[in-house]
C-alpha positions in Angstrom: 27.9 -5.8 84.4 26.1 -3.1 82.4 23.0 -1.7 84.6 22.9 1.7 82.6 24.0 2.4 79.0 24.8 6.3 78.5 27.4 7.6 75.8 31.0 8.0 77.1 33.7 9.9 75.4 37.7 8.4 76.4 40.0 11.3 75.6 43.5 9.3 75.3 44.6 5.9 74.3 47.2 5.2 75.8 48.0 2.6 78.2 45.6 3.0 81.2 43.0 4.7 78.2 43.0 1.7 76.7 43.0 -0.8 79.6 39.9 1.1 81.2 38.2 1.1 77.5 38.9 -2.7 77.0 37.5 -3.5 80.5 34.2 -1.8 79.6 33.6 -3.6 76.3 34.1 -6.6 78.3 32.0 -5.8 80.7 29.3 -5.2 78.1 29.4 -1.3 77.6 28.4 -1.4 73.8 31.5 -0.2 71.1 28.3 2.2 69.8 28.2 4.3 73.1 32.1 4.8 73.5 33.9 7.5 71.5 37.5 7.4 71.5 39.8 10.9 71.0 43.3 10.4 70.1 45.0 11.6 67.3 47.9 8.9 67.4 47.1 5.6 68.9 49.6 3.0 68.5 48.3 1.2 65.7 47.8 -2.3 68.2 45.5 -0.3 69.7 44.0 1.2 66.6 43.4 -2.0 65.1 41.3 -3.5 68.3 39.6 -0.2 68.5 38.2 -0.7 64.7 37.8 -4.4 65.1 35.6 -3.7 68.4 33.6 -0.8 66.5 34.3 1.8 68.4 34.5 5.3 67.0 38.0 6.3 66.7 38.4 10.7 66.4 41.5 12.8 66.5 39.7 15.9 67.4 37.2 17.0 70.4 35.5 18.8 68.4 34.3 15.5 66.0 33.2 13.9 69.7 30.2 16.5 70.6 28.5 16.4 73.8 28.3 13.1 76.7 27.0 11.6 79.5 30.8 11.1 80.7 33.8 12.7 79.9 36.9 10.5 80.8 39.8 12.0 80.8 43.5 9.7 80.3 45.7 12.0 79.1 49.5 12.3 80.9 49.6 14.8 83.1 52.4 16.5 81.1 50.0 16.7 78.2 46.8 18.4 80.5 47.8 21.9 79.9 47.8 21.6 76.3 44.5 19.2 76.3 42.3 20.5 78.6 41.1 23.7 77.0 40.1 22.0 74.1 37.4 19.6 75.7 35.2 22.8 77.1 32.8 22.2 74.2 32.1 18.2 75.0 30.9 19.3 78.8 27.2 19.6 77.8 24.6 20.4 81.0 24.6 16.8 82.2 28.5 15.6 81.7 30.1 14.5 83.8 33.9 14.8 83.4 36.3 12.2 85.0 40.3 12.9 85.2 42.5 9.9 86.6 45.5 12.3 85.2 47.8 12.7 89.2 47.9 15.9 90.1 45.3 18.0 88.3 43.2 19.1 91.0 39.2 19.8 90.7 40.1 23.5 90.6 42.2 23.4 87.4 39.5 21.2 86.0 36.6 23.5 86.5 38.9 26.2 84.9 39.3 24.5 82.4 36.3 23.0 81.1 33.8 25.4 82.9 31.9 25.0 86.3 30.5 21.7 85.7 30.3 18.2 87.5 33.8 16.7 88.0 35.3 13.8 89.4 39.1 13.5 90.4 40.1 9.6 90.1 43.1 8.3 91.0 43.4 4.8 89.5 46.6 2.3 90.0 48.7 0.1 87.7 46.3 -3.4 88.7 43.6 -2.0 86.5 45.9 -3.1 83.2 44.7 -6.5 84.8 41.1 -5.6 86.1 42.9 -5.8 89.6 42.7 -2.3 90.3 41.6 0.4 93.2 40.3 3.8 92.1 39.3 6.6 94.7 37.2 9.4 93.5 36.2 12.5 94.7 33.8 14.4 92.6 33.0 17.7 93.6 29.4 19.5 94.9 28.2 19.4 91.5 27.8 15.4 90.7 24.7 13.7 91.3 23.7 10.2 91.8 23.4 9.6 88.4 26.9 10.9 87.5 28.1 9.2 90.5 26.5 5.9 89.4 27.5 6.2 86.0 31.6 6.7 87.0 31.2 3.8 89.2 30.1 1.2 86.4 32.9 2.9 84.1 35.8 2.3 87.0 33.8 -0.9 88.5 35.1 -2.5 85.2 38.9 -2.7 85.7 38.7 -3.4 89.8 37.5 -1.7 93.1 36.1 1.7 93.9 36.2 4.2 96.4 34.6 7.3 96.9 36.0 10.3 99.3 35.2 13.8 100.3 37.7 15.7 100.7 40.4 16.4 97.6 43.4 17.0 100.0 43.0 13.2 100.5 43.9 11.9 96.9 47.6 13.1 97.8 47.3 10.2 100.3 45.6 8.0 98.3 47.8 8.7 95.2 50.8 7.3 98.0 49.1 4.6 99.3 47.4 2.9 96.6 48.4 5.2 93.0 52.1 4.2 93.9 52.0 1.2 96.3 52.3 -1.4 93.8 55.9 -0.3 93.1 56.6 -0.9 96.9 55.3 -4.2 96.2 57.4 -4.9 93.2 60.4 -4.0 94.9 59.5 -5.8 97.9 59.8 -8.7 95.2 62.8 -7.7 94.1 64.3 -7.6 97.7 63.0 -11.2 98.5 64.5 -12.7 95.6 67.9 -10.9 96.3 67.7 -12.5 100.0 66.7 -15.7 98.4 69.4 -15.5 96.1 72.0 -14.7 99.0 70.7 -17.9 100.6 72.3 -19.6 97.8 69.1 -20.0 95.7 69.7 -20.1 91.6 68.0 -16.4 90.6 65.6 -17.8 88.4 64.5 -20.2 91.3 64.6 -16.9 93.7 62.7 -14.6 91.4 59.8 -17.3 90.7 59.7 -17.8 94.5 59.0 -14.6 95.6 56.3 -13.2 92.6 54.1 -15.9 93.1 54.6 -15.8 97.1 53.4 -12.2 96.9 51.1 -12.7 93.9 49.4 -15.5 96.2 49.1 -13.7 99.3 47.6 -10.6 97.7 45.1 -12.7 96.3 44.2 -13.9 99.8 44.6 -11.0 101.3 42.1 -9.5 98.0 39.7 -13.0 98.6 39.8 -13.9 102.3 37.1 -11.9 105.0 40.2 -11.6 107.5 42.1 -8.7 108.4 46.1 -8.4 107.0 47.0 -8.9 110.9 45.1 -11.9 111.3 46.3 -13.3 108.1 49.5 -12.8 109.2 49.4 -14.3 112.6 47.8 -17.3 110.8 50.9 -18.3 109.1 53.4 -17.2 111.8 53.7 -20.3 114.2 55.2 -19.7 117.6 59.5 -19.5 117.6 58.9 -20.8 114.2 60.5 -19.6 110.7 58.6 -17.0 110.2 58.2 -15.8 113.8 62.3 -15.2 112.9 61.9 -13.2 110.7 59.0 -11.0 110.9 61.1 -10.2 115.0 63.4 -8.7 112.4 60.9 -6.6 110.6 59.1 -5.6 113.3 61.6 -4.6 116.2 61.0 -1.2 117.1 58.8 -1.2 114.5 61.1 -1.0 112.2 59.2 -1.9 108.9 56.4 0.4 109.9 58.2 3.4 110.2 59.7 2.7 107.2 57.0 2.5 105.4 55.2 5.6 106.8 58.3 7.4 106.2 58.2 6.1 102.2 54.6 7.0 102.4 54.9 10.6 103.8 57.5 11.3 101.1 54.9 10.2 98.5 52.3 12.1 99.7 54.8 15.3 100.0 55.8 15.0 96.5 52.2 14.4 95.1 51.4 18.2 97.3 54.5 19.7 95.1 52.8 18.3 91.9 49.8 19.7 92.4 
């Protein structure tokens, strides 16, 4: 919940603007601190943002100077944005981009040598299931720090790193790991399908299979391996199949090599 209150401009409405901006009001961020700049939100949007109070602006320049300046704009769209925010970065802003593959340098270019913060946020957060790493750079302070925390804090989980050349790795593990997971699903219910399972039947089976063990895996203090081993009972079922997954570590190296590419193409967009 709301431990500081401090004025916040959201620069884009868009899906994950929204979804962040929602989760704070919920959280208890008061409408009267939030500013909102987007000249064409879909009018669904519009109509919560005027129904919650919020202020609503098409221009940066209407906004004038914050305590935080987050930025959730498509990364398409940062060239053409980013130039025209320099006059909300006031001495103690602190601007936040979750847009993949603007680095902290083209930031500071952009908006002058200021505090930053690099986020890279994932698709969970539309459900306040999220995982956001940050990495701000020398120039945040504790205060910043804390105030980005409670912003992110209210659509899921937050992690801080050091170094920038680690959000590439992020942005492959966590930024795009919950399409691995959806086609995961997709793969289960074919097999389940194959097995001579009516698709509908298949489908339901494997999203709420995976939706349940994510949650344990999300709620229970035990590692993935244990949690794993728990369920797999000696020359049982699953002992079957995971022999197929993990002969010569078969799955793993799959994965890393899914992951490397990810992480290669995230360098490239950068």
């Amino acid at each position: 919940m709301v431990s500081e209150t401090f004025s916040t401009i959201l620069v884009g409405a868009g899906n994950m603007g929204s979804a962040m901006l929602f989760g704070w009001l919920e959280n208890g961020i008061p409408a009267k601190s939030v500013t909102v700049v987007d000249p064409s939100p879909r009018d669904d949007i519009r109509e919560r943002l005027e129904a919650a109070g919020v202020n609503l602006v098409a221009e940066a320049g209407e906004a004038g100077e914050v305590d935080v300046l987050l930025i959730a704009v498509k990364p398409q769209l940062m060239d053409k944005v980013l130039p025209g925010l320099a006059t909300l970065m006031g001495e103690n802003t602190v601007a936040v981009s979750v847009a993949a593959g603007t680095t902290i340098s083209k930031l500071e270019t952009d908006l002058g040598p200021g505090s930053i913060v690099r986020a890279m946020p994932n698709t969970p957060a539309l459900l306040k299931r999220g995982i956001t790493a940050c990495c701000p750079n020398p120039k945040v302070t504790n205060v910043q720090m804390a105030r980005v925390q409670q912003l992110l804090e209210a659509n899921g989980k937050v992690e801080w790193i050091r170094e920038e050349s680690l959000i590439d790795a992020v942005t492959a593990v966590s930024g795009s790991g919950p399409a691995y997971v959806f086609h995961l699903a997709e793969c289960l219910a074919a097999a389940g399908v194959e097995q001579g399972l009516p698709e509908d039947v298949a489908n339901r089976l494997a999203r709420e299979t995976i939706a349940g063990a994510g949650e344990m895996l999300s709620r229970l203090p035990e590692e993935s391996s244990k949690l794993r081993e728990n369920v797999t009972s000696p020359n049982g079922t699953t002992a079957a199949a995971l022999s197929v997954f993990m002969e010569d570590e078969a799955l793993k190296r799959l994965v890393s090599k899914a992951v490397a590419a990810a992480r290669k193409r995230s360098e490239e967009l950068s």
